[in-house]
N, C-alpha and C positions, 0 to 999 in steps of 0.2 A: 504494500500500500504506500502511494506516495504520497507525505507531510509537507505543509509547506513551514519551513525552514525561516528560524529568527536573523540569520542574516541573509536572507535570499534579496537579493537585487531588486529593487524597484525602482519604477520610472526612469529617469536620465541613469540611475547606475546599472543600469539594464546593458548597457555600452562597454559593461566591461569586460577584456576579454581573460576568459577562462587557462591558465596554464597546468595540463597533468603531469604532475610527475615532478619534484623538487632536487631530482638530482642538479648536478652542476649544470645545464643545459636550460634548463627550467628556472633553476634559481635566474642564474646572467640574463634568462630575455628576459625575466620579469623585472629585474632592475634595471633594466634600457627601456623596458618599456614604459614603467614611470617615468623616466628621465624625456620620452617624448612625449609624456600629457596622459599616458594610455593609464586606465586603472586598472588592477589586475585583480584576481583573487587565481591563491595556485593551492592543486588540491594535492594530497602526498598519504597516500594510505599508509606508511610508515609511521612511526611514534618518531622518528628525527628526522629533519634534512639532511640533504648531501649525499645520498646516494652511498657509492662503495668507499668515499671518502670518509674516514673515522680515523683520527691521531687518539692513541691509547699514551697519555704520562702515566707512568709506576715505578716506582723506585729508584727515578733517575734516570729511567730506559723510556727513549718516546717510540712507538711502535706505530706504524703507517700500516694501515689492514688494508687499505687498497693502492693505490696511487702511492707514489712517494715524491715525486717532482712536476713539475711544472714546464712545456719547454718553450721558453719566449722565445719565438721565433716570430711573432706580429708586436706588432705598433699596438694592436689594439690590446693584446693579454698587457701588455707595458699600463695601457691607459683605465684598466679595468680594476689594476692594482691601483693606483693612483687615485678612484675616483671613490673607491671605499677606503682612503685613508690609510691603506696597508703600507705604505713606502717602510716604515719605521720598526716593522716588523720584517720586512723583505729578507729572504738569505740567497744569497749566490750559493750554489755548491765551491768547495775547497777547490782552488784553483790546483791543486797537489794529489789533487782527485778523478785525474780527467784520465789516466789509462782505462783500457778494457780489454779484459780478459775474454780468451778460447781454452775449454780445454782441449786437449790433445794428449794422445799418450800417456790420460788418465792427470795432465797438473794444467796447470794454467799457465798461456802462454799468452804474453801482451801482443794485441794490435800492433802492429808498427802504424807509427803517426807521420811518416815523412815517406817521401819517396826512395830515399835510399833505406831507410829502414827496411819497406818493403822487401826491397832487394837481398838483405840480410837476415829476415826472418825465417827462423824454421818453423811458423806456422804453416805457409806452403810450401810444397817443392818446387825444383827447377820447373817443370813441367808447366805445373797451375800459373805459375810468375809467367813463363814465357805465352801462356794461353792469354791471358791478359793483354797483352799488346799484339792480340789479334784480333780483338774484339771492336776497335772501329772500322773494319773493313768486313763484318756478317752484316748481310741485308737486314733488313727490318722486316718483321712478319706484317702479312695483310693485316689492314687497318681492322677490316668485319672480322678475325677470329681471336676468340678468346682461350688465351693459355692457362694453364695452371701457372704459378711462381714455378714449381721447379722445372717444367717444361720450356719454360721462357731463360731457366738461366742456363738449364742446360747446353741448350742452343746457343745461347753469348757465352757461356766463361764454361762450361763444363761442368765435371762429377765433382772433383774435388772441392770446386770452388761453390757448390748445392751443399755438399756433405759438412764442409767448415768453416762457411760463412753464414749462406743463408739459411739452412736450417735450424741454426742456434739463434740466429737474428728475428726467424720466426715466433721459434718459440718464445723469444723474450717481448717481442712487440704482441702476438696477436696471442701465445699459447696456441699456437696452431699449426698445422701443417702444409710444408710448401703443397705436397703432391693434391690437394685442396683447393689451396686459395685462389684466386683469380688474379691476375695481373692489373687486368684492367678494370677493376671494384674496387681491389684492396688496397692495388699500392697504383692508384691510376695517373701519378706523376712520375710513376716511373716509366707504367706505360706509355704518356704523354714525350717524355723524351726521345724515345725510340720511334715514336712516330714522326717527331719532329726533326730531330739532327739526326736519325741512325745509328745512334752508338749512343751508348750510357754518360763513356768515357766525353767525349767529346759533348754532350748535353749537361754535365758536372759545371764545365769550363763555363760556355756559351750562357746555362742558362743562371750562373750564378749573378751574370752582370742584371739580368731583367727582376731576380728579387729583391736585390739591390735596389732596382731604382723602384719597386712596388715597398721599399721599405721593410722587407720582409728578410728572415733568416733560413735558413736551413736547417731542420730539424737536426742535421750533425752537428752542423755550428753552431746552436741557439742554445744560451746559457739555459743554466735546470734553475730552478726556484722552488722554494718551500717558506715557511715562516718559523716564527720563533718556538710556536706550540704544535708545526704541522700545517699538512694541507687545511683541514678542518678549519683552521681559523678563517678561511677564506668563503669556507661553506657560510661559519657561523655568522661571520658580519652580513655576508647577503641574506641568509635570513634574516638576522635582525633589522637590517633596513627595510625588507618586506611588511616585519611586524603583523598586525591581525589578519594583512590581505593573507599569510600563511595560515594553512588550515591544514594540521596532522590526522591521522588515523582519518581520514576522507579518499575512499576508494571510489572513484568516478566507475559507475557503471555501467551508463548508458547516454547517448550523446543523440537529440531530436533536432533535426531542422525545421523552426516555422519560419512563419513570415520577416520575420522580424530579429530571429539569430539563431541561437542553439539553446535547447534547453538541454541541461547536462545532471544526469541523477546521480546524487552521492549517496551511499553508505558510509554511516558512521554508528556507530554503539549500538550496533544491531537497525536502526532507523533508516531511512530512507527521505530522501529530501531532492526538493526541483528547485535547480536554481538557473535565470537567465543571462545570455552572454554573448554576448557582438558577434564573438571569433573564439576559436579554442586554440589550444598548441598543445598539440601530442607530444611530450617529453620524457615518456617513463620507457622502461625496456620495450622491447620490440612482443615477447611472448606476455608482458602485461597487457599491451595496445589490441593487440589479437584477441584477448577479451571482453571488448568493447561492445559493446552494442550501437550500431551506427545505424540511423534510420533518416536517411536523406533519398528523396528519388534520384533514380540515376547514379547514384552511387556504390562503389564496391564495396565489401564485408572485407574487415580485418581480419579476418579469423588467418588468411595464408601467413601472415608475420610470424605466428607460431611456429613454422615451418624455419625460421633463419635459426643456427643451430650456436646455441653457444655452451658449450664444454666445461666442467666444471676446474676450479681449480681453489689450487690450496697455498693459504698463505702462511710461512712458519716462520716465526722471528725469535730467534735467540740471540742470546746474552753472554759473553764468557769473559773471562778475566784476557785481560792482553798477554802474559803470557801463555796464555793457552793454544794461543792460534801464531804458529811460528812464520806464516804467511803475511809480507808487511801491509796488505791490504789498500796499498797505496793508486786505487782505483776507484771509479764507478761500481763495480761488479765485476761477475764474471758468467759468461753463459756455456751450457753444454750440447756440446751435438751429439745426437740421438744415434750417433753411431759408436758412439763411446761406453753404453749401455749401462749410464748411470740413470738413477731414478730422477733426480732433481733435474728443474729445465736451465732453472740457474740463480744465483744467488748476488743480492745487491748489497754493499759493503756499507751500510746506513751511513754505521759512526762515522766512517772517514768522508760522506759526505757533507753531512751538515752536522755542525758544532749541537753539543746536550743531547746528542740522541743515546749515551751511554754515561753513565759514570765514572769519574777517574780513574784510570788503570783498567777500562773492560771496554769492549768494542759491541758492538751489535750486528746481525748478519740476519739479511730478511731472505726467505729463499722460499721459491716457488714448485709446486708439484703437482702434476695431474694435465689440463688441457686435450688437444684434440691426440698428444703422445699418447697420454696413460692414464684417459679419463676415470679408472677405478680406482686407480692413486691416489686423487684426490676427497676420494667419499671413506678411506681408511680410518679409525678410530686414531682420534688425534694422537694419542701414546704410539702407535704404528708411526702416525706421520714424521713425530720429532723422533724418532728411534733410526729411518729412513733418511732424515737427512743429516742427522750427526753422524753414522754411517757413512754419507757421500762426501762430507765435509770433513771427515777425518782422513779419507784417502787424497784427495784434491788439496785441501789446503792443510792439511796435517795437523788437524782443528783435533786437541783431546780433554780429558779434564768434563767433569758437569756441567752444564749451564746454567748460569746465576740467571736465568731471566729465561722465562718460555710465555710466547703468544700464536695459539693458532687461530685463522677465520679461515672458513670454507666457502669458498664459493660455490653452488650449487649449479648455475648458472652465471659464469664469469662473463666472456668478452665474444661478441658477437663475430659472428666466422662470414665473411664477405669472400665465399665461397664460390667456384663454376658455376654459372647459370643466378649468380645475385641480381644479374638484371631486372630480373622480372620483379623481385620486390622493389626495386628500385623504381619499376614502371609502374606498381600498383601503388606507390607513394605518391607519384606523380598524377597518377590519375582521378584518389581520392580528393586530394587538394583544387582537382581542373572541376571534377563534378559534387563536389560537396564544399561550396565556396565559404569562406570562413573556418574552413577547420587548414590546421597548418602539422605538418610533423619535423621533428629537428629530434637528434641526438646522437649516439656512437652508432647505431644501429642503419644514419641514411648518412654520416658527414664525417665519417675517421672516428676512429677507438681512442687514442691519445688524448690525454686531459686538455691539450690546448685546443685541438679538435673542438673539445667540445663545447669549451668556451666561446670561441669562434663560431660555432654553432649558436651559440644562442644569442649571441651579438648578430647576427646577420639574421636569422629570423625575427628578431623587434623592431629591425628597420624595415623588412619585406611586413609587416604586419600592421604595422604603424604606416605605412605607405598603402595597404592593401584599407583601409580604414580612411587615409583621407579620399582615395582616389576609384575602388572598387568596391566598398562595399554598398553605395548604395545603387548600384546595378545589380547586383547579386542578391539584395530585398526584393 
């Protein structure tokens, strides 16, 4: 039965547009979108904001259960920080911190960072090295076919260079698998190069002058950021600016088109409630939105989004005293490829990234398990999990001794897999938006996985919405 609801929308705030879903994507456009006039209310069946973002302090140890950095590589993450007052909280990652680890042959072997490095590392062999500078003279594949990642690298750099680069690179960006992902969905700026100059190598050069002048950085080169207390603080302030238009424990269950906008039904404490709204913005997971009830003519059923498959994974963050880990940890991380036949995908060296994530004399080590590898890894009874990867972490980095500090979170459903054939939901995203006017969708699920992604995401749908508001929606009444 549906109640009508004590702060349901009347008359002129009838205008306001609705946002589901409070993770980071939802939060940002609802705070751009006040900043352009728009009133919001954003609904979040969760008891907190912020999505997978949660910074745990305990005993001196700050533990990141999802995200751990930031990567400003836009003007606008710079300007986003800036406009909630965060400057003074800001952390660069440790300039002292910028190697990154392969394992190989069971240890970890640094990136070389320079071109003769390159030349020098026994990461690859002669072989893979000399493969590489063959790589701007392979044609570029037809524009119309779509590869897998490993199909695509196969063809430009080879086996080795699949087996211990971009495998481990997978796993650490998507938790996923090359022999899976699509080129042109998941990493479609990489596809975009190769259709453009030919060659990777040669699109590196070429296209770094054009981000440059769009003001933009390179996810390799774009500093990491985090805050004093963790991502979280970032969550917390945009809620707080949001204030009552946030509305917890309110599970959007059903979304009507009348005359006049959307009337959109919420559950909360068992109740049910109709509230009215201009425009909506679909911002929660892909397999939540799938359960929508959509009732516009013309219109397609969410229900296919359920079908984008996301893997579960497992987050394990331990604590040890510094000398326990004889490993100088003077990196980012380190990832593992799946031919090495360790459990773990790979592990992020917190402490040594940002300052207070450990207490004097002890380090912090966040390390990841399960994905599209060894998605039953991840659903292991947590004592399994940290048994599993102090295990991996006493072979690799010669980690021994107890851990003064243990945090596991599971992801049940972690990071969406922009998989062969994602088109199609990409086209049913498109489509619901062409015939269900007023509704809008944004998150890791249509616009990149990566925290800045998603920020970006929600900064660019408050202007499409706020622009679709002065200029289309009263055509679409």
């Amino acid at each position: 039965m549906h109640v009508p609801s004590d702060t349901e929308p009347r008359g002129p705030q009838a205008d306001t547009v609705a946002v589901v879903g409070a993770g980071v994507t939802g939060l940002v456009a609802a705070f751009r979108l006040l900043e352009h006039g728009v009133p919001v209310t954003v609904y979040e069946a969760a008891d907190r904001p912020g999505g997978v973002i949660q910074s745990t302090r305990e005993g001196g140890y700050l533990a990141e259960c999802g995200p751990n950095s930031i990567l400003e590589s836009s003007a606008k993450i710079r300007a986003l920080i800036g406009d909630l007052g965060l400057e003074p909280r800001r952390l660069y990652s440790d300039p002292r911190a910028e190697n990154r680890y392969l394992v190989r042959g069971g240890r970890p072997v640094c990136l070389p960072a320079s071109p003769l490095k390159f030349f020098t590392t026994e990461l690859f062999s002669l072989g893979a090295k000399l493969r590489l500078l063959r790589e701007p003279f392979i044609p570029r594949a037809p524009a119309e076919v779509e590869e897998s990642v490993a199909q695509f690298v196969l063809r430009r750099l080879g086996r080795e260079w699949l087996d211990y680069a971009i495998n481990p690179m997978i796993a650490g960006i998507y938790a996923g698998d090359p022999e899976r992902l699509s080129v042109k969905h998941g990493f479609p700026r990489l596809h975009a190069l190769e259709q453009r100059y030919g060659s990777l190598l040669k699109g590196q050069i070429l296209g770094a002058r054009e981000r440059r002048a769009r003001g933009e950085i390179s996810k390799q080169e774009a500093p990491k950021v985090s805050f004093d207390e963790g991502l979280q603080v970032l969550t917390d302030t945009l809620a707080a600016r949001l204030g009552p238009a946030l509305h917890l424990r309110a599970a959007v269950t059903r979304l009507a088109r009348t005359h006049a906008g959307w009337e959109v039904t919420v559950r909360r404490d068992g109740a049910e409630s109709v509230h009215r709204h201009r425009a909506v913005l679909l911002a929660a997971p892909a397999y939540r939105l799938a359960e929508l009830e959509l009732v516009a003519d013309g219109a397609p059923d969410l229900a296919p989004l359920g079908a984008i498959y996301y893997p579960p994974v497992a987050s394990v963050v331990l604590g040890f005293r510094r000398e326990d880990v004889p490993h100088p940890l003077d990196g980012f991380g380190m990832l593992v490829p799946a031919v090495e036949r360790f459990h773990i995908l790979g592990t992020l060296f917190s402490s040594s990234l940002f300052p207070n994530r450990a207490p004097a004399g002890h380090v912090l080590l966040t390390t990841y398990l399960g994905g599209v590898r060894a998605p039953e890894l991840a659903l292991k009874p947590e004592s399994e999990l940290v048994d599993l990867t102090r295990r991996d972490l006493a072979v690799i980095l010669g980690v021994r001794g107890e851990p003064t500090y243990v945090h596991v979170r599971v992801y049940p459903k972690a990071i969406p897999q922009y998989e062969l054939g994602y088109g199609r939901f990409q086209a049913l995203m498109e489509e619901v938006e062409a015939r269900a006017p007023g509704i809008f969708l944004a998150g890791h699920f249509r616009n990149g996985i990566s925290l800045g992604d998603s920020i970006l995401a929600g900064h660019d749908v408050a202007g499409r919405i706020a622009e679709w508001l002065k200029t289309g929606a009263a055509g679409a009444a």
